[in-house]
N, CA and C atoms as an extended XYZ file, in Angstrom:
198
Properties=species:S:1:pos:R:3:atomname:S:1:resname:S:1:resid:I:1 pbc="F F F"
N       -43.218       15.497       -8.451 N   UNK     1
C       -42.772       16.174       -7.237 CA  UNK     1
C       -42.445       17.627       -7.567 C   UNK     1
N       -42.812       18.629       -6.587 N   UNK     2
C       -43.014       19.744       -6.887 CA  UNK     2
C       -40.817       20.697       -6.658 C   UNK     2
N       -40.800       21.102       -7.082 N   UNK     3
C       -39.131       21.349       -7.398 CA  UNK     3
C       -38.252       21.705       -5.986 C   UNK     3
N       -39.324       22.037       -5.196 N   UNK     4
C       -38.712       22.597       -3.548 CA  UNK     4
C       -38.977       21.041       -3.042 C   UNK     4
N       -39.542       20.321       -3.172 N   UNK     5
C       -39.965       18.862       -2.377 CA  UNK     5
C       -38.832       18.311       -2.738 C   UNK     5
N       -38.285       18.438       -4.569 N   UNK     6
C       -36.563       17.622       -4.702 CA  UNK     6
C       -35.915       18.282       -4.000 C   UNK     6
N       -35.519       19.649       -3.841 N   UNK     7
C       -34.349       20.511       -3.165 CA  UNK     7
C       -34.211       20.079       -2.095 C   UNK     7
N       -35.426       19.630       -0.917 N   UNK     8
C       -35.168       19.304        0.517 CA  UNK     8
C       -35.190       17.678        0.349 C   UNK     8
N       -35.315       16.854       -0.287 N   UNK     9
C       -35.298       15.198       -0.299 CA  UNK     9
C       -33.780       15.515       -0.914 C   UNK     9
N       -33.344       16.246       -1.941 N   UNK    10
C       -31.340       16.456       -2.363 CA  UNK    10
C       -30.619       16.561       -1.438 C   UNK    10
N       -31.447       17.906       -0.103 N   UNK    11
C       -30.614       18.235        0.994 CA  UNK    11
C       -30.364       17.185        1.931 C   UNK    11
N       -31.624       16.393        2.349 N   UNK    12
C       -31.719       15.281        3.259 CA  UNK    12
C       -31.015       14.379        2.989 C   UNK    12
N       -30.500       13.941        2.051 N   UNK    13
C       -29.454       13.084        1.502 CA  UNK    13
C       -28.200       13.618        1.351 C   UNK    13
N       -27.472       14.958        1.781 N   UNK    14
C       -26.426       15.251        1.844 CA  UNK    14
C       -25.574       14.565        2.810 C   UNK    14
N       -24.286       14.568        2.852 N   UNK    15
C       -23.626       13.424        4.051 CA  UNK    15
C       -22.756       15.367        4.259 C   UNK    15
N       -22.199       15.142        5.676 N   UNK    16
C       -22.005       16.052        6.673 CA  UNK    16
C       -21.083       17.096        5.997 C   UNK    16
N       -19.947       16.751        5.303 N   UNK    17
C       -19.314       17.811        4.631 CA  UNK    17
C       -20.032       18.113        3.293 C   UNK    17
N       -20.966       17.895        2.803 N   UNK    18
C       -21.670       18.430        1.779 CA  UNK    18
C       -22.742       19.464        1.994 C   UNK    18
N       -23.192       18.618        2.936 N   UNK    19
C       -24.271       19.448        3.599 CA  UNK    19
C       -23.722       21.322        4.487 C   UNK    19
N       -22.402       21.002        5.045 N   UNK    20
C       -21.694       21.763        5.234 CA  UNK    20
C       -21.340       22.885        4.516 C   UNK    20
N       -20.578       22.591        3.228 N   UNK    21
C       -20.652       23.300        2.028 CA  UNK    21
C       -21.804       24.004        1.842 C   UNK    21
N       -22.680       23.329        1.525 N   UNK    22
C       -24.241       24.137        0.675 CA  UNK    22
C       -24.159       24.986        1.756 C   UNK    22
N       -24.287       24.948        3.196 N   UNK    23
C       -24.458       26.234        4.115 CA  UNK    23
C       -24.039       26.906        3.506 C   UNK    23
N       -22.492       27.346        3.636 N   UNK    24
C       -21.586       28.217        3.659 CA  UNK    24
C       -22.085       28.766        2.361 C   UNK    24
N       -22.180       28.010        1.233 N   UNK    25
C       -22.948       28.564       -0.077 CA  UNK    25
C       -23.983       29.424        0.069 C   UNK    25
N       -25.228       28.950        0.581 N   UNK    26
C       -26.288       29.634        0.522 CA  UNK    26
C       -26.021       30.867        1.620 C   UNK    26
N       -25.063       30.902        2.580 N   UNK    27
C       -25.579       32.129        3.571 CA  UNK    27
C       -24.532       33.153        2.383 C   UNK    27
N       -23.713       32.706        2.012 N   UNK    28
C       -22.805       33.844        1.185 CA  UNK    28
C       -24.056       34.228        0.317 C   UNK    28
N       -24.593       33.094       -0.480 N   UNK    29
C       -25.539       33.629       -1.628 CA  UNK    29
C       -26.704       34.852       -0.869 C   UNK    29
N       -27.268       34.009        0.592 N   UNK    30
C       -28.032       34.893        0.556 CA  UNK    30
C       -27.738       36.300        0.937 C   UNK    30
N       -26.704       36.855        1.230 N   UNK    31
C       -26.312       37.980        1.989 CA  UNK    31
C       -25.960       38.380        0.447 C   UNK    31
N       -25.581       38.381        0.150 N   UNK    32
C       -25.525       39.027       -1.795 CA  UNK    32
C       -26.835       39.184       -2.082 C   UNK    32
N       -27.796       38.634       -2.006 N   UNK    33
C       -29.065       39.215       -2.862 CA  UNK    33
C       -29.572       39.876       -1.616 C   UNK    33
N       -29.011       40.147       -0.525 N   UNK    34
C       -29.898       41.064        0.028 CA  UNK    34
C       -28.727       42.344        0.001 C   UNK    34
N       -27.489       42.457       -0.096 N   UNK    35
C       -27.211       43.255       -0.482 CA  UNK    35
C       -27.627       44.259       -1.375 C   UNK    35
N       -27.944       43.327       -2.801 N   UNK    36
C       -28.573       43.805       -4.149 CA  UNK    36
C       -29.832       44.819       -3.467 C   UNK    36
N       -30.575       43.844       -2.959 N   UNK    37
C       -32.069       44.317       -2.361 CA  UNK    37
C       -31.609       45.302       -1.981 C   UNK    37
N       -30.879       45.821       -1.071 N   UNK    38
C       -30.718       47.165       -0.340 CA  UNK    38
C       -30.523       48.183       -1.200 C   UNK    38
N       -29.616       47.589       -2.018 N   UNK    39
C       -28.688       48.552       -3.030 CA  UNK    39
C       -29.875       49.269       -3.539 C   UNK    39
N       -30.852       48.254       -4.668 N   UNK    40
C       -31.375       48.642       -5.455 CA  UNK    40
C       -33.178       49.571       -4.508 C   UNK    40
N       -33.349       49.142       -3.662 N   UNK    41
C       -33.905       49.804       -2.556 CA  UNK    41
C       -33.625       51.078       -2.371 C   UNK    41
N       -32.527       51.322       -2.365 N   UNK    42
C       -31.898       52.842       -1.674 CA  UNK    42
C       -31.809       53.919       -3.296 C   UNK    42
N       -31.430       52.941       -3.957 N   UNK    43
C       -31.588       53.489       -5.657 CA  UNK    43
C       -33.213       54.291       -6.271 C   UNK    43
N       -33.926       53.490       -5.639 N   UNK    44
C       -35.108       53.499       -5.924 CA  UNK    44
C       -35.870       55.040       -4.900 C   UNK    44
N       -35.026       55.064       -3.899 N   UNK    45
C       -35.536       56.439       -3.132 CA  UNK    45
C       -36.412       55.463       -1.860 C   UNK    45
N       -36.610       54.117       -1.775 N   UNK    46
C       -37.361       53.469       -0.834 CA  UNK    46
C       -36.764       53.700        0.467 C   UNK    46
N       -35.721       53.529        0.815 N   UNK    47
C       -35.116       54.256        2.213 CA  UNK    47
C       -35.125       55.473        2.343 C   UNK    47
N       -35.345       56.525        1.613 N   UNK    48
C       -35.443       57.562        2.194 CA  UNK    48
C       -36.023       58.424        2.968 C   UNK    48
N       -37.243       57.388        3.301 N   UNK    49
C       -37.506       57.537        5.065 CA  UNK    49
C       -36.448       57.555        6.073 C   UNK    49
N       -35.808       56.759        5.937 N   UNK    50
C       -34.177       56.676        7.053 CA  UNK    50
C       -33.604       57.799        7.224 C   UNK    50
N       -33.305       58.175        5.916 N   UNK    51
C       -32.274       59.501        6.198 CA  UNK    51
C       -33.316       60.317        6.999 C   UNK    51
N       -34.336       60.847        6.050 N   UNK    52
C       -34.785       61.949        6.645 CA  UNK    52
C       -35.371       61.898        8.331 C   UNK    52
N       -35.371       60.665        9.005 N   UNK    53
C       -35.338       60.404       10.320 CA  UNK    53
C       -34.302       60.703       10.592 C   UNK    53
N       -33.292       60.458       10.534 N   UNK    54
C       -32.402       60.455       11.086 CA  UNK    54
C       -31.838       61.843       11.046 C   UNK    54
N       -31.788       62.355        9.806 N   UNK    55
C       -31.878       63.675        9.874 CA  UNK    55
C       -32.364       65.140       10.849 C   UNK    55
N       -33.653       64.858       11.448 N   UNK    56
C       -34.459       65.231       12.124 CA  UNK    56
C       -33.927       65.051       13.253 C   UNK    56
N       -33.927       63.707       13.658 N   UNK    57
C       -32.677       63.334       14.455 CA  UNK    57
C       -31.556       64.414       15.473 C   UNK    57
N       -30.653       64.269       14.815 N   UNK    58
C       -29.464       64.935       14.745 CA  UNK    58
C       -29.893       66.843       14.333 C   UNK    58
N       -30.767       67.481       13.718 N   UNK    59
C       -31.322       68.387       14.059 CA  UNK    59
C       -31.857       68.887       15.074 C   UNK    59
N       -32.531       67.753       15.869 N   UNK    60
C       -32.747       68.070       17.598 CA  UNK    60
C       -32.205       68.197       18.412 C   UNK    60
N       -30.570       67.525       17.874 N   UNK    61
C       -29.845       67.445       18.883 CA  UNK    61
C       -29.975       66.279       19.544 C   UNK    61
N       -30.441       65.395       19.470 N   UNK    62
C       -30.969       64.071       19.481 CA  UNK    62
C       -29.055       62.745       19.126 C   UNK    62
N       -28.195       63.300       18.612 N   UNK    63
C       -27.540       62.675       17.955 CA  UNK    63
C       -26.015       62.824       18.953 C   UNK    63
N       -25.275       62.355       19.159 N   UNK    64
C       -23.599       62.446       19.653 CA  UNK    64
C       -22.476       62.244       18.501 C   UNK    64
N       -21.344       62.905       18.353 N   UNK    65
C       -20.374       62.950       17.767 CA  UNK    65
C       -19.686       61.089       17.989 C   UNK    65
N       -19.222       60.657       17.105 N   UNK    66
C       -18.789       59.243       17.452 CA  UNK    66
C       -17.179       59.431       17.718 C   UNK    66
């Protein structure tokens, strides 16, 4: 059996507060590696399309004081 086929036959056999748990686990886990992702994204110069939109932006006058 291929290693994702055990992970979901492990999950399917969770009883309601276990199954519960692993949520709460995995959405924390996954919002951390997409944190990372961003982080290391923005590190990398890959967003810097954003700024400079936004930039342009707010150069037009395009933008409001918050």
């Amino acid at each position: 059996m291929v290693a994702i086929e055990l992970l979901e036959q492990h999950i399917a056999e969770l009883d309601d507060d276990s199954f519960s748990k692993l949520r709460a686990w995995f959405k924390e886990f996954e919002q951390t590696r997409w944190d990372k992702k961003i982080e290391s994204d923005s590190n990398a110069g890959k967003l810097n399309f954003l700024i400079d939109a936004a930039l342009i932006e707010h150069r037009a006058g395009k933008t409001r004081a918050l």
